[in-house]
MARKELO-622574 format. One record per residue: residue number from 1; y, z, x of N, C-alpha, C in turn. Coordinates in pm, whole numbers, m for minus. Layout:
BEGIN
REC:NUM:Y:Z:X:Y:Z:X:Y:Z:X
...
***
This chain:
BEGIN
REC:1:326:935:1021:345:799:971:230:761:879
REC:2:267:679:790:165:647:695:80:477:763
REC:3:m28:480:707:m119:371:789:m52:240:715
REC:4:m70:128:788:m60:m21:709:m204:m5:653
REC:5:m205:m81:533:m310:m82:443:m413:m163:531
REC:6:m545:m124:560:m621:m234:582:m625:m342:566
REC:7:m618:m410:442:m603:m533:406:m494:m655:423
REC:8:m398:m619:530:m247:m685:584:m300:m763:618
REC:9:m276:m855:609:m325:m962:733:m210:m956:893
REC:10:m245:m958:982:m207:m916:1132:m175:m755:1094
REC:11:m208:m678:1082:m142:m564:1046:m68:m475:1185
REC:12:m195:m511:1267:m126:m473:1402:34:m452:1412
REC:13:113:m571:1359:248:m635:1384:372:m565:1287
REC:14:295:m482:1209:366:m428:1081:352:m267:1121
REC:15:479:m204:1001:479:m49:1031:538:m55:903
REC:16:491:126:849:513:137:693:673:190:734
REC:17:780:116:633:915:156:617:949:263:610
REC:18:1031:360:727:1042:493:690:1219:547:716
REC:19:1216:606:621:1381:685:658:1362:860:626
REC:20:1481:863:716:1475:1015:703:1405:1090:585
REC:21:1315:1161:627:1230:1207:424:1200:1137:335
REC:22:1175:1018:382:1125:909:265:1032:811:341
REC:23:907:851:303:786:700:356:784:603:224
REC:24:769:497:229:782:381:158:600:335:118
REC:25:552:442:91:388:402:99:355:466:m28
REC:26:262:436:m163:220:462:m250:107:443:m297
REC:27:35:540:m348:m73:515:m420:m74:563:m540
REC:28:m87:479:m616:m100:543:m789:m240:500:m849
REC:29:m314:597:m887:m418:580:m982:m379:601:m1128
REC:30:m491:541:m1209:m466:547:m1354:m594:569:m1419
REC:31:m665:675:m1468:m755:721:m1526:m778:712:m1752
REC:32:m851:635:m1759:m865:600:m1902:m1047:677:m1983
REC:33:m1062:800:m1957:m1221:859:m1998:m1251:799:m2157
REC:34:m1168:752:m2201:m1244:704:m2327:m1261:586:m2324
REC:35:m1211:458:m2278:m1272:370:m2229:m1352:385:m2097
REC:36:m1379:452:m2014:m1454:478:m1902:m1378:374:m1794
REC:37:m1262:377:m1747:m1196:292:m1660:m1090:365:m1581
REC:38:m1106:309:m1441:m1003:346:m1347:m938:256:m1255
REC:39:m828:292:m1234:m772:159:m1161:m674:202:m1092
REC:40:m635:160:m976:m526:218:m822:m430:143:m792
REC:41:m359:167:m743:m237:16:m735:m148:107:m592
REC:42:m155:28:m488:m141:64:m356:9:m29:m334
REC:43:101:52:m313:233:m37:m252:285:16:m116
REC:44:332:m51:m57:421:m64:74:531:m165:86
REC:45:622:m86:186:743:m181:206:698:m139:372
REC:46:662:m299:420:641:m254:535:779:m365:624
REC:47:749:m352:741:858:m412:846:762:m458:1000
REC:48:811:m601:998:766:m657:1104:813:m606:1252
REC:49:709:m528:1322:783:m459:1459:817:m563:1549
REC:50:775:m688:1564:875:m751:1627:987:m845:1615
REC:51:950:m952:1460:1088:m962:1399:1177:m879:1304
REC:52:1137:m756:1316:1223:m714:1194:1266:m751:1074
REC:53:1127:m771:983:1187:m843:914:1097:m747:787
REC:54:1144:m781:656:1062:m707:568:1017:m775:469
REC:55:866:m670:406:749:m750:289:765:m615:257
REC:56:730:m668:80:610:m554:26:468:m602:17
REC:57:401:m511:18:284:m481:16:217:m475:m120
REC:58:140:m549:m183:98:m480:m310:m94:m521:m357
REC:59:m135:m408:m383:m266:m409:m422:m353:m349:m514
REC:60:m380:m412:m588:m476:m278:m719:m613:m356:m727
REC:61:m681:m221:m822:m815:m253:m855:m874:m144:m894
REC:62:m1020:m156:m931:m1093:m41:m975:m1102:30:m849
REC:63:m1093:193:m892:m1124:262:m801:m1271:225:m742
REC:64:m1301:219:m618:m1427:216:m558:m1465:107:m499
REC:65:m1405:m25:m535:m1343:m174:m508:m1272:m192:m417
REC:66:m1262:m292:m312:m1128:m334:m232:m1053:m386:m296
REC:67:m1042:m407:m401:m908:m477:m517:m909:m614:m474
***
């Protein structure tokens, strides 16, 4: 299983969306060496384990940053 992002608020209460062969968890970086810039963009579709209910998740920033 893939982790809830640190930054959830209650995260405890949440679980990353999963179906058969498919986790719902992403990380994409984006690397720019001639401007000297990097940047991450973190998504989830997570689900509330006790209402069942669903969010996405979304977060970016410079690599090395909590966004």
């Amino acid at each position: 299983k893939a982790p809830v992002d640190e930054f959830v608020p209650n995260r405890e209460n949440f679980e990353v969306y999963e179906e058969p062969g498919k986790v719902y968890s992403k990380v994409l970086t984006c690397s720019n060496l001639g401007k000297n810039n990097n940047k991450f963009y973190n998504l989830q579709l997570l689900v509330n384990t006790k209402l069942r209910t669903y969010y996405t998740f979304f977060r970016f920033g410079r690599i090395g940053k909590t966004g």
